[in-house]
N, C-alpha and C positions, 0 to 999 in steps of 0.2 A: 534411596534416591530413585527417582522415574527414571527412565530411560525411553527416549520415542525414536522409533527407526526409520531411518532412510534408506533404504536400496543401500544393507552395509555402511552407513553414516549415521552414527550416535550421538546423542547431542543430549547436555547436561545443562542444570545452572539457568542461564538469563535466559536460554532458546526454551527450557520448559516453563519458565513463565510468561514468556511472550504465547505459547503455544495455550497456555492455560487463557488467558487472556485474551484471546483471541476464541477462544470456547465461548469466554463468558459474553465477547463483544457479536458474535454470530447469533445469540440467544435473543439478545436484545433486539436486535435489528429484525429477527423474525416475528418480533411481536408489533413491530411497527409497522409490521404489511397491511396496507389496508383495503387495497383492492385484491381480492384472492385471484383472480384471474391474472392480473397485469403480474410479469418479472419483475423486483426490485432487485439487484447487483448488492450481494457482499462487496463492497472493500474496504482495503483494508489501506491507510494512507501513513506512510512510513516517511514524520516530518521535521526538518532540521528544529533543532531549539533557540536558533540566534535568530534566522529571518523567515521560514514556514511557518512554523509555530506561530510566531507573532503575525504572520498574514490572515491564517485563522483565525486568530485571535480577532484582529481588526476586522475583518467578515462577519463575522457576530455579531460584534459589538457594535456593528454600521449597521446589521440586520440584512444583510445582504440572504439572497435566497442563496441556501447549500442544503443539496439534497439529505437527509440522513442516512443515509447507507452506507458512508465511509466511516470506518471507525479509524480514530487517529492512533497512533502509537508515537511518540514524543520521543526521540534520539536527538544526542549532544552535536551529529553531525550525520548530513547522508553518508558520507563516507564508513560510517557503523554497522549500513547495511548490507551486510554481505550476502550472496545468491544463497545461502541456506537458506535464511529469513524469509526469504520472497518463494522461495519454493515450498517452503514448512505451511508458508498462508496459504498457497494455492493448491496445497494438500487438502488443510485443514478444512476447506471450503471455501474459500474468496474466491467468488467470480474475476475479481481484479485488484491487481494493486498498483498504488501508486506511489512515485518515493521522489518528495520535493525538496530541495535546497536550496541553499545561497546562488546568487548569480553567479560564474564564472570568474574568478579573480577578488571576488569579496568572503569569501569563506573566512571563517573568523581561525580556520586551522588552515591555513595558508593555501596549500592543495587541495582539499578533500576532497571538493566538487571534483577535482578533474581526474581522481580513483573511481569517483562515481559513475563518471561519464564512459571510462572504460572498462570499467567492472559490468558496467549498463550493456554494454553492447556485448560482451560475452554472453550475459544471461541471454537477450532473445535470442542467441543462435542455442543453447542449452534447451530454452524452452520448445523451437523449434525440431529439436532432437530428439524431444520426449513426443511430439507428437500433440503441444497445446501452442495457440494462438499466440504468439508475440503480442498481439495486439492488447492483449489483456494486462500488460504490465507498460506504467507511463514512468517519465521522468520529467519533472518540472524545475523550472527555477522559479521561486517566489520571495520575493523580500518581504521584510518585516513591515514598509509601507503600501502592498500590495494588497490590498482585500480585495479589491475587487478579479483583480488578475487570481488570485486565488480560487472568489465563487466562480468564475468562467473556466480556470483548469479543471476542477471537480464536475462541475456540470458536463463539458464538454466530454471528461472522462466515463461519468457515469452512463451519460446517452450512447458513448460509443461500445460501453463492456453489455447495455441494455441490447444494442443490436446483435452483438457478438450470441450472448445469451448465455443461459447459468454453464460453470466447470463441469465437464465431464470428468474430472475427479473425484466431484462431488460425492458421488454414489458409492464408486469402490476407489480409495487412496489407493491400493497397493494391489 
């Protein structure tokens, strides 16, 4: 079994397949660059399955413009993502991530969102500890009837993680 290390944090199971996953979704994404000169932003968009998802979904399928540089990863709730996840991507190489749920009081798991919302605000003080941008990790709420509001969070997010500019984790994780 793999093992990937964290500063003394081992992580087995679903976190090495998200981690593999997230290889294969960085790969992709670098072949879609098409201006060599211009940054295009890794992220990586970590999206509830009851009303993100289907935001996405409906973004699409309306053809709404969403940049391709976000790679989604599909969870049964934001509340699933916990600050390993988000700091494993920003190891791996994501300029940014983003992690969308239910509105506030609609989570189909009663609470989640509102684990999310303070599990959320630990991480940026975490990431500002380590010495990387808060700025680079978003939290949204998006419903299932939302595309639109979905291509404007992603957009929005991407122009902001483009001005930030690529991770300096990038080079050397550890």
């Amino acid at each position: 079994m793999l093992y990937y290390r964290f500063r003394g944090f081992r992580a087995s199971g679903k976190l090495n397949k998200l981690c593999d996953y997230l290889q294969l979704s960085f790969s992709d994404i670098e072949g879609r660059r098409t201006v060599p000169d211009r940054f295009v932003p890794n992220i990586v968009g970590f999206l509830c399955n009851w009303c993100s998802y289907g935001g996405a979904d409906r973004a699409g399928s309306s053809k709404l413009d969403v940049p391709p540089s976000i790679s989604v990863v599909r969870v049964m709730c934001s509340s699933r993502v916990d600050t390993s996840m988000v700091l494993n991507a920003l190891l791996w190489g994501a300029d940014g991530v983003l992690v969308a749920g239910c509105h506030p009081g609609d989570c189909h798991y009663k609470e989640g969102n509102y684990f999310t919302r303070r599990r959320f605000a630990q991480l940026k003080k975490v990431l500002e500890s380590l010495g990387l941008e808060p700025e680079r990790v978003e939290l949204a709420w998006v419903s299932a009837s939302e595309g639109q509001r979905y291509a404007d969070v992603v957009n929005d997010f991407t122009d902001k993680v483009t001005q930030i500019g690529p991770n300096p984790l990038k080079e050397t994780p550890y």
